[in-house]
C-alpha positions as CSV (number, residue, x, y, z in Angstrom):
1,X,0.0,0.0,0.0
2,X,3.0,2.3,0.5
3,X,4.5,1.6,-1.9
4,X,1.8,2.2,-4.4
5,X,0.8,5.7,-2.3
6,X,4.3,6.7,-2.9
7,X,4.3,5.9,-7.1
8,X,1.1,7.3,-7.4
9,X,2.5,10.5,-5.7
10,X,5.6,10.7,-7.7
11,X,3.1,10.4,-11.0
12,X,1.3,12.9,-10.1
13,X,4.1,15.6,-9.1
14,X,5.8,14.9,-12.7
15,X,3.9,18.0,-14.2
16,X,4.8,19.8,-11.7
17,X,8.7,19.3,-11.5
18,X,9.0,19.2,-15.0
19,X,7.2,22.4,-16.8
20,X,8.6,23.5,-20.0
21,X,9.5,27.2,-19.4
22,X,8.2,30.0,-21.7
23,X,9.4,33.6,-21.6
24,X,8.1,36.7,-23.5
25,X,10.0,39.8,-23.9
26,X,8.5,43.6,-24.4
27,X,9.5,47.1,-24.8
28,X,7.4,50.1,-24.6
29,X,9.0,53.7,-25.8
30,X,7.8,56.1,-22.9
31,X,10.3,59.7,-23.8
32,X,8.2,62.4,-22.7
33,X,7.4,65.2,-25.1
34,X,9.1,68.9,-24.9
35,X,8.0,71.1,-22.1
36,X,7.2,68.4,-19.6
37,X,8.5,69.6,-15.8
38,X,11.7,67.4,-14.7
39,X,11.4,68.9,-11.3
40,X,11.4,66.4,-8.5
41,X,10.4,66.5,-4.6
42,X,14.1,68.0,-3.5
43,X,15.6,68.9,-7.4
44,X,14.7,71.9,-9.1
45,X,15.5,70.5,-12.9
46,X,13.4,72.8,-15.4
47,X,11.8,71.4,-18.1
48,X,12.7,69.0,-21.0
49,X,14.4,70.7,-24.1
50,X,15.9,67.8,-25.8
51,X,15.7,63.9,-25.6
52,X,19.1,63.1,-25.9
53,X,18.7,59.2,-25.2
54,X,14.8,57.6,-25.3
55,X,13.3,56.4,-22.6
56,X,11.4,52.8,-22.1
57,X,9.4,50.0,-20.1
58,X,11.2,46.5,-20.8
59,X,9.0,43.8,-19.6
60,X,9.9,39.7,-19.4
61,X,7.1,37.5,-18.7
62,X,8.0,33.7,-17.4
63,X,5.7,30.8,-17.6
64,X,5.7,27.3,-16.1
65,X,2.4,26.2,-17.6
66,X,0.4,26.7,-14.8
67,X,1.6,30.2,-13.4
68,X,3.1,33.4,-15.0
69,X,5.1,36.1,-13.5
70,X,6.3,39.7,-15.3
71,X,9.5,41.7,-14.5
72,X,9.2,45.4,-15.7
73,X,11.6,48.1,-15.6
74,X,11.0,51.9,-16.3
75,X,13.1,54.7,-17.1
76,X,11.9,57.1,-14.6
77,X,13.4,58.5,-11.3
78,X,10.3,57.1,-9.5
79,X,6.6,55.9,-9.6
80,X,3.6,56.5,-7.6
81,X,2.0,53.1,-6.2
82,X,-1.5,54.8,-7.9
83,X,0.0,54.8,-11.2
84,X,1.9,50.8,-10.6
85,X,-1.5,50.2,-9.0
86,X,-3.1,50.8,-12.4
87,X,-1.0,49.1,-14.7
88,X,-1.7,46.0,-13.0
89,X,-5.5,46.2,-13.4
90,X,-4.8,46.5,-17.0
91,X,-2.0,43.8,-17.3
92,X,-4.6,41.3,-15.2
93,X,-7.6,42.2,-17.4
94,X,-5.2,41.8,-20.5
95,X,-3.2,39.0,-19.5
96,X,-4.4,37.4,-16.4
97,X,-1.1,38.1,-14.6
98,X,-2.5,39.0,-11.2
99,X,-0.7,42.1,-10.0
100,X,1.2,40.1,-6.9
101,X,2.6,38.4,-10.0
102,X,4.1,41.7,-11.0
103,X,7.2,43.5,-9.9
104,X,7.5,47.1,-11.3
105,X,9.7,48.9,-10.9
106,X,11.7,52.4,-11.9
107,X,15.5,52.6,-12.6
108,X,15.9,56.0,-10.9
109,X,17.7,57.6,-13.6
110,X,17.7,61.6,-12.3
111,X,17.0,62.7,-16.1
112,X,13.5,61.8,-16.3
113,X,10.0,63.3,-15.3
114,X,9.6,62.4,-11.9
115,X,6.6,60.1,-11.9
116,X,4.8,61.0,-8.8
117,X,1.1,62.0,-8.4
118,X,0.7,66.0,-7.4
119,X,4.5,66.9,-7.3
120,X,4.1,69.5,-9.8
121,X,1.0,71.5,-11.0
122,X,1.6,71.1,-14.9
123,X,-1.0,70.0,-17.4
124,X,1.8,68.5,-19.4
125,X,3.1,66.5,-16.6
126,X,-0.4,65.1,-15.9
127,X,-1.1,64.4,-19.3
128,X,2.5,62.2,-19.1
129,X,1.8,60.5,-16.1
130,X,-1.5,59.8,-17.0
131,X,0.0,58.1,-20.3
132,X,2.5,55.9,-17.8
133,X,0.0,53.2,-16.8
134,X,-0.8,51.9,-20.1
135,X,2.6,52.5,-21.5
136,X,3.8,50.1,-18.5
137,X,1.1,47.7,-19.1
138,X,1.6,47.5,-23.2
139,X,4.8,46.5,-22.5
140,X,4.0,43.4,-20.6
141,X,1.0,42.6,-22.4
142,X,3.7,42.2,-25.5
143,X,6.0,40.1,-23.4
144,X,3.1,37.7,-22.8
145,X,1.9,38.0,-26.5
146,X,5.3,36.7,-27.4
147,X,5.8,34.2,-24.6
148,X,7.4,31.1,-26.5
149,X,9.7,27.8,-25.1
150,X,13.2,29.2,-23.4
151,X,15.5,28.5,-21.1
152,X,16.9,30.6,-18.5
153,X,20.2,30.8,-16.3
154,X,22.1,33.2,-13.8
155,X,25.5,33.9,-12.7
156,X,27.4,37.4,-11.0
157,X,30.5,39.2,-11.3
158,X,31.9,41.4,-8.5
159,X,32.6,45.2,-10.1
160,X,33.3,47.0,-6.7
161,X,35.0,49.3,-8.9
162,X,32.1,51.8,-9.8
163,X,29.7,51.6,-6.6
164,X,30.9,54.2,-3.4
165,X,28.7,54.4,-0.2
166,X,28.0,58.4,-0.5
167,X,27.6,58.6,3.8
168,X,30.6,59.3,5.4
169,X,31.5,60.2,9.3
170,X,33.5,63.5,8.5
171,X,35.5,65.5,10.9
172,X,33.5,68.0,12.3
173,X,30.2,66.8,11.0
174,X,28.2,67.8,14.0
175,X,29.0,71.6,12.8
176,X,27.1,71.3,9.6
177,X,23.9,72.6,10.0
178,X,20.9,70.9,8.7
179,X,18.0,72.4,6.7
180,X,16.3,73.3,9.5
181,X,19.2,75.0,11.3
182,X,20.1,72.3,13.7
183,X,23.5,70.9,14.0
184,X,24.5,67.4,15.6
185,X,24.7,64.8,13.3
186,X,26.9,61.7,12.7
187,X,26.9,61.6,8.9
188,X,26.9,63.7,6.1
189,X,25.9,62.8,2.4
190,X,28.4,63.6,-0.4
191,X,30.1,65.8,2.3
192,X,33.2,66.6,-0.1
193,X,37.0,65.1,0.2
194,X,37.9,67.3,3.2
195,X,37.9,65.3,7.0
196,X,36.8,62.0,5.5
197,X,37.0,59.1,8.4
198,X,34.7,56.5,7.1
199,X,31.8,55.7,5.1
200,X,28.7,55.1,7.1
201,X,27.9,51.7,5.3
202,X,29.3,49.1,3.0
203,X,27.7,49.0,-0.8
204,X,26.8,45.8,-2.8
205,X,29.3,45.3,-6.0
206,X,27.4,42.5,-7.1
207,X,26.7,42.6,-11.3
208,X,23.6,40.2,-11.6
209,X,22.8,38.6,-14.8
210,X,19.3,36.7,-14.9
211,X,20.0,34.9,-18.8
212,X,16.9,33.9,-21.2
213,X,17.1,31.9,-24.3
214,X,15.2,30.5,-27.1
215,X,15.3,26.6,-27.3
216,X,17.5,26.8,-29.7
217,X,20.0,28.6,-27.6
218,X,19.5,32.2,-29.7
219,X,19.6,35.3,-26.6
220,X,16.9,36.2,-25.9
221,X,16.9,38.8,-23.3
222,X,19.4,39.7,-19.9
223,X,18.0,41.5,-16.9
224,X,20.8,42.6,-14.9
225,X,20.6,43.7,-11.4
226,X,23.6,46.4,-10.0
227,X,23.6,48.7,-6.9
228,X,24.0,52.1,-8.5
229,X,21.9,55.0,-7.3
230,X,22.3,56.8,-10.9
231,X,25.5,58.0,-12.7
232,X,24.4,61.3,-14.2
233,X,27.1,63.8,-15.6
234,X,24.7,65.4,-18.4
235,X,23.7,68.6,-19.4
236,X,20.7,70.6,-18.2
237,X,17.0,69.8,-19.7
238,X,18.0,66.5,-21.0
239,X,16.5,63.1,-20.7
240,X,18.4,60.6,-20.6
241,X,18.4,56.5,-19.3
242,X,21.0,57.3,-17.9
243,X,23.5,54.0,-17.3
244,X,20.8,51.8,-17.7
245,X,19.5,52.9,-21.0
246,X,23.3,52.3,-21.8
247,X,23.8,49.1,-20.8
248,X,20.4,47.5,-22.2
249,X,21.1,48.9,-25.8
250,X,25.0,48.2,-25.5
251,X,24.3,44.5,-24.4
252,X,22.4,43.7,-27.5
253,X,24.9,44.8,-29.5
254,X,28.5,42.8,-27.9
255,X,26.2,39.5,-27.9
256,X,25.1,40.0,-31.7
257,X,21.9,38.7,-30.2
258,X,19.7,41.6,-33.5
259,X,17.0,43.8,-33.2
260,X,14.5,41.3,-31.3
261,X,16.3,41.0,-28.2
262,X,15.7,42.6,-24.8
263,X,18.8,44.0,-22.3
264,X,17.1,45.4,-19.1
265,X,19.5,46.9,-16.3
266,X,17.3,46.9,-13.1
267,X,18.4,48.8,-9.9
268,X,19.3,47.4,-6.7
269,X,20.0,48.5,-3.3
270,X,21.4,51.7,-3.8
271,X,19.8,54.3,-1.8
272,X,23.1,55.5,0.1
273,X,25.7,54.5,-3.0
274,X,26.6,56.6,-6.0
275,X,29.3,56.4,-8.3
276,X,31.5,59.0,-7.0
277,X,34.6,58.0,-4.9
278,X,35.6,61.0,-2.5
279,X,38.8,58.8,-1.9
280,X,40.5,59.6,-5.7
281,X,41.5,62.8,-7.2
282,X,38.6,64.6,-9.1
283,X,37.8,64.1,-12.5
284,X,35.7,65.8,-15.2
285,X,33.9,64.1,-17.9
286,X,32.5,65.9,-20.8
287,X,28.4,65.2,-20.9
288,X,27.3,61.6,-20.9
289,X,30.5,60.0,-21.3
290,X,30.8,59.1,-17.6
291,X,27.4,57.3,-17.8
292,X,28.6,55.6,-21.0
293,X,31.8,54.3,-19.5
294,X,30.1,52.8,-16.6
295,X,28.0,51.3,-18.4
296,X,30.6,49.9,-21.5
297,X,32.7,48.5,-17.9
298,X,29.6,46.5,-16.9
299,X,28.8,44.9,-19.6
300,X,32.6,44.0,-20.4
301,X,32.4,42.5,-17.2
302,X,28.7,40.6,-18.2
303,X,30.4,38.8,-21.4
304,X,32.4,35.6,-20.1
305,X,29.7,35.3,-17.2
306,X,27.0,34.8,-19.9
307,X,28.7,32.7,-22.0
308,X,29.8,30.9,-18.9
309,X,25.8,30.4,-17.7
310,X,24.3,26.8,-17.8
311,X,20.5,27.3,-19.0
312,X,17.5,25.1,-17.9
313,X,14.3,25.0,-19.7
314,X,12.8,24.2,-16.0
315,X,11.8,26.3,-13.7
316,X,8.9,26.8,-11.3
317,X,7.2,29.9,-11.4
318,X,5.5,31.7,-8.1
319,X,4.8,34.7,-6.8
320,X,3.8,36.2,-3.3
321,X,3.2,39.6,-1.4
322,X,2.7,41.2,1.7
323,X,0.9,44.9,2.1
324,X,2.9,46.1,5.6
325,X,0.7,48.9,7.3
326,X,3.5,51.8,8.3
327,X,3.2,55.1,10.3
328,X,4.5,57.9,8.7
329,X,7.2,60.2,10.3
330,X,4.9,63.6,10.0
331,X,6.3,66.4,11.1
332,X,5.3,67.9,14.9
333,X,3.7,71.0,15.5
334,X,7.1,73.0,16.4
335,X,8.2,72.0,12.6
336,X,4.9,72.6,11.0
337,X,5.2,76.1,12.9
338,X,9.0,76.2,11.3
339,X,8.1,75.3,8.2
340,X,5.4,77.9,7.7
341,X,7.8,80.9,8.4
342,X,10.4,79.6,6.0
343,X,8.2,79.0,3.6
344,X,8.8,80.4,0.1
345,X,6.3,83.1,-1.1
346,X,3.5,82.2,-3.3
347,X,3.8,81.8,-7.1
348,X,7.9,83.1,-6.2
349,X,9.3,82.9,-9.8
350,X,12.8,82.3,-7.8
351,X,15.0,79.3,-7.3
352,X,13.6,78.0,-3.5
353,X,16.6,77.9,-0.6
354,X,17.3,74.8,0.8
355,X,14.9,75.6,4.4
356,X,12.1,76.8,1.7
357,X,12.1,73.2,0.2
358,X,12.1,71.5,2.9
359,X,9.3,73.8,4.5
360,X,7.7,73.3,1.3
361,X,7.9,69.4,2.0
362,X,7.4,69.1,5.9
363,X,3.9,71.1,4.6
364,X,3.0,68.8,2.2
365,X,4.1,65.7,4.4
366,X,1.6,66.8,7.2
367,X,-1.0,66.0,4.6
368,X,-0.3,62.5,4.6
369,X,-1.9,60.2,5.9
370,X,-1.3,59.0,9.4
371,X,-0.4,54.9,8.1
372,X,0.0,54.0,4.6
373,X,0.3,50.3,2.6
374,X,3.8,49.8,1.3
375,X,3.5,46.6,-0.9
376,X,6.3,43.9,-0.6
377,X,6.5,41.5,-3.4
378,X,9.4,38.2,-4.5
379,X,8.7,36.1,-7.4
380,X,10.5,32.8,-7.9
381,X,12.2,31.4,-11.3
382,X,13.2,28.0,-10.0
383,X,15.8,28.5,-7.5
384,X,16.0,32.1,-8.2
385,X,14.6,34.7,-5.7
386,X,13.6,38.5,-6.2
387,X,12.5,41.0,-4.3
388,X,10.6,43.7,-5.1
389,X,10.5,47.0,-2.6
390,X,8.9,50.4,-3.1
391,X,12.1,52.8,-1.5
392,X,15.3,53.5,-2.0
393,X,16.6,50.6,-0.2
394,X,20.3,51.1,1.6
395,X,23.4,48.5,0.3
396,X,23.5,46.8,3.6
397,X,19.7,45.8,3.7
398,X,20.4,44.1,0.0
399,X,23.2,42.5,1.6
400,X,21.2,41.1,4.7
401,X,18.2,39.7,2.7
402,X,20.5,38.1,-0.1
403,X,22.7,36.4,3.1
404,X,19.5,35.3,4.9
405,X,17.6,34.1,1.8
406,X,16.9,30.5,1.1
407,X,17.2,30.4,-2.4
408,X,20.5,29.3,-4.3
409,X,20.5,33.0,-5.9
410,X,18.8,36.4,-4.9
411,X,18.9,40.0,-6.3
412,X,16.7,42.8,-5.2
413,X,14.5,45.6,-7.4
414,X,14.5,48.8,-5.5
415,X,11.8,51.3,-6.5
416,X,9.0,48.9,-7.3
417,X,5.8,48.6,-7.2
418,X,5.3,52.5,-6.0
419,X,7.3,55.2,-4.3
420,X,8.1,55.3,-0.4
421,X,11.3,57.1,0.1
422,X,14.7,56.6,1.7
423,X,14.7,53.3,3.9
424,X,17.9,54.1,7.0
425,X,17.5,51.6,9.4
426,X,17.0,53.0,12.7
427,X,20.5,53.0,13.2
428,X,21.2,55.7,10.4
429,X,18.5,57.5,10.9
430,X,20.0,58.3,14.4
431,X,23.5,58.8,12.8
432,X,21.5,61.8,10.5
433,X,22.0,63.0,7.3
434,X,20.1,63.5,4.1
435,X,18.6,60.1,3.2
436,X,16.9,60.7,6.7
437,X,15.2,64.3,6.8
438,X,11.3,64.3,6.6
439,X,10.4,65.0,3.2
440,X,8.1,63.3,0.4
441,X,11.2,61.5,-0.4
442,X,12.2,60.3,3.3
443,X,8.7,59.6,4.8
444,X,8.7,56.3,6.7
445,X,8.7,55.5,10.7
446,X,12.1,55.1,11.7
447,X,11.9,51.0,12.4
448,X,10.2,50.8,9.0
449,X,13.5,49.0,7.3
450,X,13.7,46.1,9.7
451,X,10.0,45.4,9.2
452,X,10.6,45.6,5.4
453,X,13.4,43.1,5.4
454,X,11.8,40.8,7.9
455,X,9.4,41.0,5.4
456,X,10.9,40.2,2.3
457,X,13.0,37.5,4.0
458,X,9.0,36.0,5.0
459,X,7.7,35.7,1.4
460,X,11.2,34.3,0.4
461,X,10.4,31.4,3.4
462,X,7.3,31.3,1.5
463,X,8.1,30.7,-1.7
464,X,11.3,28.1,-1.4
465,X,8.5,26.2,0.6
């Protein structure tokens, strides 16, 4: 009896272990048109005057038969949850890939429209973001439309050499004065060569290269996965993809793979990294050529790993999520009272100070609502883990849920699935410094990081079981 319990549960597990893998592959052109505001919550950018590289969505959709799940990356700084939120509904009704099955997410290139709801009253900005939902969706429902049998791998390569934690103890830092006139704190952001003692955290130089194939071993597409806030280095007004854009194009091109297939380069944890080493002499680089070397260096790097990954037309596909409830940091009366005094004038045609942004914001923040839902999401491709989170996730939180993951291999998409800020743990947030003054773009209660990564680490449990 055993014995035939135990053959007929092998038989009927067969389907299941053995799925033939299918994988579609989109791209959506989303460059805004002239005239749309590049301003964002803290940057004062004007407006676009020239598209000097095009912006997209690149979507991969993965099927195992009986479930589907779709990666999607956007050129843009960052994305409301409203406008994610969307795109879903329409890539569901479209596709039937429920939106938990769905990690979004923006590269954070700075030379983009900002795609967040109400930051800038501008009928040309709304008309843009409104276009964003389809635009995002369009490009998955074309991945699934061309979903066909393929094979997938993934390897890394360390490139340490371009990724710089931009928090640094400095000597003296307690002198600098903060926006709102108080002095005291540990850590300064991008706080020049002078006094350097130590960054304030590590980065993650890990290159990640998720590989897709046609059956007949053609390339098909490359997601990779890199820890780089952004490299910048262009002129004003521009759009740009910025390193990204670079890469994916670039990519193509070194493989010989033609015109139909996809490079994505996705963003990891890189909320307090940047690509600017205080530690080295300075050095100027005409307009875009910084961006472009970065970007020629990582894919150099890319090459042998590629040719090196072993590809499995196997893989089981799930996806799972978690919708944390967190407080927001809102500001108390005594800096509601500040901010309204340092407020800049109505309709003032003049650049704002640094005290009249952040008044602006700390006015704008005690709007918000007292909790909101910050979505959580990981997908699985065999033993592969991802993790999709909606902030600008510090290197050593990356680092923390790729060492406590269960799964053989594990990269992390910051920015996804909507727009929450700066993530310091509580520890940096007490150390001080940019990435933690209350703003739009640092909103969060302090312990929010530890619930996010305890989090994240949960639906990984989930998922590998």
């Amino acid at each position: 009896m055993k014995c035939w319990l135990f053959a007929l549960l092998l038989f009927l597990s067969v389907p299941f272990l053995h799925a033939e893998l299918e994988v579609g592959a989109g791209k959506i052109d989303i460059s805004p048109p002239m005239g749309v505001p590049l301003d964002g919550a803290i940057s004062q950018n004007g407006v676009v005057e020239k598209i000097h590289d095009p912006l997209h969505v690149r979507a991969l959709v993965f099927s195992d038969g009986k479930k589907k799940a779709a990666l999607a990356v956007v050129d843009n700084t960052m994305i409301s949850d409203a406008i994610f939120d969307e795109a879903k509904i329409i890539i569901e009704r479209e596709t039937g890939i429920p939106g938990s099955h769905a990690i979004l997410a923006a590269t954070h290139s700075h030379s983009t429209p900002r795609g967040v709801i109400d930051l800038v009253d501008n009928e040309k900005f709304d008309a843009y973001l409104d276009s964003l939902p389809q635009s995002i969706a369009d490009a998955v429902i074309n991945a699934d439309k061309s979903l066909a049998d393929a094979s997938v791998g993934w390897d890394s390569v360390e490139a340490p050499e371009h990724v710089f934690n931009r928090r640094w103890f400095v000597e003296e830092s307690g002198k600098r004065a903060n926006p709102f006139g108080k002095t005291g704190e540990k850590v300064s952001m991008n706080p020049g060569r002078a006094g350097l003692i130590k960054p304030a955290g590590p980065v993650d130089p890990e290159l990640f290269l998720l590989s897709v194939q046609s059956k007949g071993g053609k390339p098909v597409a490359v997601m990779g996965n890199y820890g780089l806030h952004y490299v910048g280095g262009i002129t004003g007004r521009n759009v740009s993809a910025d390193y990204f854009g670079v890469f994916s194009e670039l990519l193509g091109k070194k493989l010989g793979a033609g015109e139909g297939f996809l490079g994505i380069m996705s963003n990891g944890t890189s909320g307090d990294v940047n690509n600017n080493d205080l530690t080295a002499e300075r050095r100027k680089y005409p307009p875009f050529e910084k961006m472009t070397l970065v970007a020629t260096a990582l894919v150099e790097k890319a090459m042998p790993v590629l040719g090196a990954i072993e590809h499995q037309g196997v893989a089981e596909i799930d996806a799972a999520e978690i919708i944390l409830k967190l407080k927001v940091r809102k500001p108390d009366a005594a800096l509601i009272a500040w901010a309204k005094e340092n407020e800049a004038p109505e309709n003032s045609p003049l650049r704002k100070t640094r005290p009249q942004v952040y008044a602006r914001e700390n006015l704008k923040l005690a709007e918000y609502p007292d909790v909101v839902d910050v979505r959580i999401q990981a997908v699985r491709i065999g033993d592969l883990g991802i993790v999709g989170i909606p902030n600008e996730v510090f290197a050593e939180t990356g680092l923390a849920i790729k060492k406590a993951s269960p799964f053989g291999a594990t990269f992390i998409m910051e920015l996804a699935n909507g727009y929450h800020g700066y993530l310091p743990s509580a520890q940096q947030h007490e150390w001080g410094g940019y990435e933690s003054w209350p703003a739009r773009s640092s909103n969060l209660e302090v312990n929010a990081e530890e619930k996010i990564r305890e989090a994240a680490l949960k639906l990984l449990e989930e998922l590998k079981n």
